[in-house]
C-alpha positions in Angstrom: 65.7 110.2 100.1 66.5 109.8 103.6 65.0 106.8 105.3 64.3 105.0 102.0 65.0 101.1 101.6 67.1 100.5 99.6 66.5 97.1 97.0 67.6 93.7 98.9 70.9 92.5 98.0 70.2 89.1 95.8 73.8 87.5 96.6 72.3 87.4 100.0 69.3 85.2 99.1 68.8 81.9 100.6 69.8 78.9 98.1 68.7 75.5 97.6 69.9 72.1 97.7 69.5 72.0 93.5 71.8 74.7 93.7 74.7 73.5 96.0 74.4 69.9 94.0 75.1 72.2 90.8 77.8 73.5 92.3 79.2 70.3 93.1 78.9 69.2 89.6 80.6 71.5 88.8 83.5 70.6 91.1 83.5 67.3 90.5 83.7 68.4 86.5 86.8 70.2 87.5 88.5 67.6 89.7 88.2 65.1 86.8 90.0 67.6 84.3 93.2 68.1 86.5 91.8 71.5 87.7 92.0 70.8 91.3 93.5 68.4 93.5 91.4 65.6 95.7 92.4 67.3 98.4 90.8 70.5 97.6 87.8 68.6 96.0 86.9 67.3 99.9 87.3 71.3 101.2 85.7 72.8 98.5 82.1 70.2 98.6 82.4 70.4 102.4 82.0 74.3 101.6 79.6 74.0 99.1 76.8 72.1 101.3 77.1 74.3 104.0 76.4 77.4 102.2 73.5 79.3 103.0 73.3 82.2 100.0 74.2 82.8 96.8 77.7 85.1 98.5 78.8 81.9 100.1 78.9 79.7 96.5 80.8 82.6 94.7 84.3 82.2 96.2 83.7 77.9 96.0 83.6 77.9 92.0 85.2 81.8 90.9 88.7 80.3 89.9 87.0 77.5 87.5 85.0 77.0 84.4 81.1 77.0 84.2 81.7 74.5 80.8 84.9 72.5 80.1 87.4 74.6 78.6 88.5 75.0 75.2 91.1 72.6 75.4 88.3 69.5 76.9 88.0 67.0 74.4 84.5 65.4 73.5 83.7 61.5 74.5 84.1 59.2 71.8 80.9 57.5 71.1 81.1 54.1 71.7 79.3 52.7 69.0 77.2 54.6 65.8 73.6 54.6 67.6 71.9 58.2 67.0 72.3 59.5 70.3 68.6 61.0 71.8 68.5 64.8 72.2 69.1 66.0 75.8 66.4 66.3 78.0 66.7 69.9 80.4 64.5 70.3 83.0 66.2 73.0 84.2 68.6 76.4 83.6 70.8 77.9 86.1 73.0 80.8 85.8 75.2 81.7 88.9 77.3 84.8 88.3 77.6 82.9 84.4 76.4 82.3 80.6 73.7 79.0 80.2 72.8 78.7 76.5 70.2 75.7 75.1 69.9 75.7 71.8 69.5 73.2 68.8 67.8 69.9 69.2 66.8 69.6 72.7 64.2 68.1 74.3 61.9 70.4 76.9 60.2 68.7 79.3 56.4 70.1 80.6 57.6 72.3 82.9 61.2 73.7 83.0 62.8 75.9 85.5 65.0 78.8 84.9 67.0 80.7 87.7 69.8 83.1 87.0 71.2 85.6 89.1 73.3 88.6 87.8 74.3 86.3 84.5 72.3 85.4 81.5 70.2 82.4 80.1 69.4 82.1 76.5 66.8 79.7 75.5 66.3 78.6 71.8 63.2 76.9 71.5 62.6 76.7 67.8 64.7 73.2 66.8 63.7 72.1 70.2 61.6 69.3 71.0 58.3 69.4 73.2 57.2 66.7 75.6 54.0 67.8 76.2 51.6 69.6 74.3 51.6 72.5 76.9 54.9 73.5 78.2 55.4 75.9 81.3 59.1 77.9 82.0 58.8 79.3 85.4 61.5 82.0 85.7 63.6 83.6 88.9 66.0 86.5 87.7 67.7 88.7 90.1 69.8 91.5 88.2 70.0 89.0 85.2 69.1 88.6 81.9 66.4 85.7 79.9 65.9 85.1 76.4 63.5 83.1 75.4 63.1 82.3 71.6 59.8 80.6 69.9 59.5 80.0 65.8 56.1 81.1 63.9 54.0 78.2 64.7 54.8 78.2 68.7 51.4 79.7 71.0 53.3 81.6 73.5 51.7 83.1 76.4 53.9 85.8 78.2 53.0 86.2 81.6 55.1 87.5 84.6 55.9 90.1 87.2 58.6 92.8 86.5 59.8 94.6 89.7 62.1 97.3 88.8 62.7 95.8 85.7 60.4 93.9 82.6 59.1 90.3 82.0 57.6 91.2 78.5 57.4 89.4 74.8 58.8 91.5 72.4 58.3 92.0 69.2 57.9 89.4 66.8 60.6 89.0 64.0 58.4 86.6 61.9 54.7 87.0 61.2 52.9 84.1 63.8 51.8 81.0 62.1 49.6 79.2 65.1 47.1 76.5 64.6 44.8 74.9 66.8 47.6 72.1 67.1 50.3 74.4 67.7 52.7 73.7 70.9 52.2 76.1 73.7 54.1 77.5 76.0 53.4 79.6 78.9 56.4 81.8 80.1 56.2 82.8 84.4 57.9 83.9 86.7 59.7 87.2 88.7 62.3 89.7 87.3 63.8 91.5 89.9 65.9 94.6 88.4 66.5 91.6 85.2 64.9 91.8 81.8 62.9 88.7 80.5 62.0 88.7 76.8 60.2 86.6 74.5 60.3 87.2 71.1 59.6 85.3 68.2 61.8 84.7 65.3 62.5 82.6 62.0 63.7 78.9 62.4 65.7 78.5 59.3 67.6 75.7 58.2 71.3 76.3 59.2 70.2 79.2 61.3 73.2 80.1 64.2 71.8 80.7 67.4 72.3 84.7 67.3 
């Protein structure tokens, strides 16, 4: 229909400093594996902070790896101590994949931002830090997953603008008591899908 907006482009959203320091990580990641010179490290975090939008990051980080690659060998653990579960305050998917699953520890509140890629988040072997546990969530063309076992109180409630911020259904009859953890998914989907649904947490159970 003539004269008709048409929906805002989200590579042109504004980003924050959280973002451009991921970025850097991420360079820094890469410079330590060989990928790029020191050379290039310097031009590419000079680009990085001066980005202003989500367009101006793409070009910084499209030739390398989100993750080490397949041929990035784990650190050898300096000693037998257990080591603690990570701690994530955060999930960030640029143009990419983020996956937390298995023992993990999720702090009170956690932040999730992913624009035109995917976060999946597997809460069921996860540990909470609090007894009420908040996941705000910003998806721009992108995709969330958010999974909770039978005994988890989850409380669904966002905005879906041309697309759906919704719990689906569950996979596993719900098994809440009054001391059940609780968590309250938030947040925005623009033209994404963000789904909570509950399923079994069985012993040796991949991450589907």
């Amino acid at each position: 229909m003539a004269g008709e907006l048409e929906p805002p482009d989200p590579s042109l959203l504004r980003i924050s400093d959280t973002d451009r320091n991921h970025v850097a990580e991420v360079l820094r990641a890469a410079a330590g594996e060989g990928r790029i010179d020191l050379d290039e490290l310097d031009q590419r975090l000079e680009a990085t902070y001066a980005a202003k939008t989500y367009a101006d990051l793409v070009p910084i980080t499209i030739d390398l790896p989100e993750r080490p690659g397949p041929g990035a060998q784990p650190p050898v653990p300096r000693r037998a101590a257990p080591v603690p579960a990570a701690t994530h305050a955060r999930s960030f998917a640029l143009m990419s994949e983020c996956v937390r699953h298995g023992a993990w520890q999720v702090p009170e509140e956690h932040a999730v931002l992913a624009v035109m890629g995917s976060v999946r988040l597997d809460l069921r072997e996860a540990s909470f830090m609090a007894q009420e546990t908040t996941i705000r969530v910003g998806a721009v063309m992108a995709g969330v997953d958010v999974i909770v076992d039978e005994r988890t109180h989850v409380i669904v409630d966002g905005v879906g603008v041309m697309g759906e911020f919704t719990q689906g259904r569950d996979k596993v009859p719900a098994r809440v008591t009054p001391d059940s953890p609780v968590v309250r998914v938030k947040g925005l989907a623009l033209m994404s899908g963000v789904t909570v649904v509950r399923r079994a947490r069985e012993p040796g159970e991949p991450a589907d």
